[in-house]
C-alpha positions in Angstrom: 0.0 0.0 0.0 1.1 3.5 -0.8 1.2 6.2 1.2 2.7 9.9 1.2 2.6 12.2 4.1 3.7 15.6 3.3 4.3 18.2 5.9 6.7 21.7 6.5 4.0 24.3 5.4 3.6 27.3 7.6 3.2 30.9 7.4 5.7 33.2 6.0 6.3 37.1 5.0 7.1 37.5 1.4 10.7 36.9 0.7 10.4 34.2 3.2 11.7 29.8 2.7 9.9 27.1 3.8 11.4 23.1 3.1 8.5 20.9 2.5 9.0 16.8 2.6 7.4 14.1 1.7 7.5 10.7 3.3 6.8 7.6 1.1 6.0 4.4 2.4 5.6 1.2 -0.4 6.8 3.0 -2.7 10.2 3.6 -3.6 11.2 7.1 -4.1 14.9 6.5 -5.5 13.3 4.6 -8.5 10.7 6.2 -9.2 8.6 9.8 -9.9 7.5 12.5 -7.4 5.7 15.6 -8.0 4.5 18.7 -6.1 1.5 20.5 -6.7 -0.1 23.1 -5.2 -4.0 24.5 -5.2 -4.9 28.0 -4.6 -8.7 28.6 -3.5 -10.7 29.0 -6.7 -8.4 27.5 -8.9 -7.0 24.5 -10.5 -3.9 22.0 -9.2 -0.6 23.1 -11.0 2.0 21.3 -10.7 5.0 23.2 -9.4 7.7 20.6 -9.4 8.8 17.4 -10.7 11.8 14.6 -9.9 12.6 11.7 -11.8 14.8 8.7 -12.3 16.4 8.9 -8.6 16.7 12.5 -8.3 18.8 12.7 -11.9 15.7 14.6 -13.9 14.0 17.6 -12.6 11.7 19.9 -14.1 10.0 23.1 -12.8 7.2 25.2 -13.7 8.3 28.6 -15.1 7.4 31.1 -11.9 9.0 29.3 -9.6 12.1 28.7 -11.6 15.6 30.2 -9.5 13.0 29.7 -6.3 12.2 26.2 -5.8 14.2 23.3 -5.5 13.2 19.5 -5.3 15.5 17.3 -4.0 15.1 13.2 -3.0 16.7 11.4 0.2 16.9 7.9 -0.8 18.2 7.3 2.2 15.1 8.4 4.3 12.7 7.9 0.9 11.8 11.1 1.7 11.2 14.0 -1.4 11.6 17.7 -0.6 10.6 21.0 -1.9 12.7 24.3 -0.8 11.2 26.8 -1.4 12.7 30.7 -0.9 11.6 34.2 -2.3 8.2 32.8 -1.6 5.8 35.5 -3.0 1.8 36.1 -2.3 1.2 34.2 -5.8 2.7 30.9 -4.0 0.2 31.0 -1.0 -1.7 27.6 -1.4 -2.1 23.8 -0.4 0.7 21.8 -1.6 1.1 18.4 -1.8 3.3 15.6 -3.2 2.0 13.1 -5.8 3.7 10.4 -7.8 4.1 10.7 -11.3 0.5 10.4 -12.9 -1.1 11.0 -10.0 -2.1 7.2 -8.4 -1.1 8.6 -4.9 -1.0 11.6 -3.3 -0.4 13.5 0.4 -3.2 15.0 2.3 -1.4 18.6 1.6 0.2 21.3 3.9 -0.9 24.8 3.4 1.6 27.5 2.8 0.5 31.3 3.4 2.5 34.5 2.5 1.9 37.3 3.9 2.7 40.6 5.5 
């Protein structure tokens, strides 16, 4: 059985980090295909954030490009999003899926503000 459990969200002032992770059980994250989305109220999921083939492939979506940065921990099959310059734009629930979206977190909210 798959699980994710993603945590790390919080409130932040603009300009602020925040390192989200996401803990996989039966499934292995050094061999396979995590994702982060996030979902702002009144909107759509976007996906912010992908890592592939054991850490070696990673792909971002333009606005958070320079900002975000998603790492694996084999080790701890653990995937992480750090995130810094967050801006009012990234306030929403974020949470970690694996590729094609089978299994997901139950999400952590992040909120920037002054």
């Amino acid at each position: 059985q798959v699980q994710l459990v993603d945590s790390g969200g919080g409130s932040v002032q603009p300009g602020g980090s925040l390192r989200l992770s996401c803990v996989a059980s039966g499934y292995r994250i050094s061999i396979g295909c995590i994702s982060w989305f996030r979902q702002a109220p009144g909107k759509g999921p976007e996906i912010v954030a992908t890592v592939d083939h054991g850490g070696r492939t990673t792909s971002y979506r333009d606005s958070v490009k320079g900002r975000f940065i998603i790492t694996l921990d084999p080790a701890m099959n653990t995937a992480y999003l750090q995130m810094n310059s967050l801006q009012p734009e990234d306030d929403a629930l974020y949470y970690c899926a694996t590729c094609g979206g089978a299994h997901r977190g139950q999400g952590t909210q992040v909120t920037v503000s002054s």
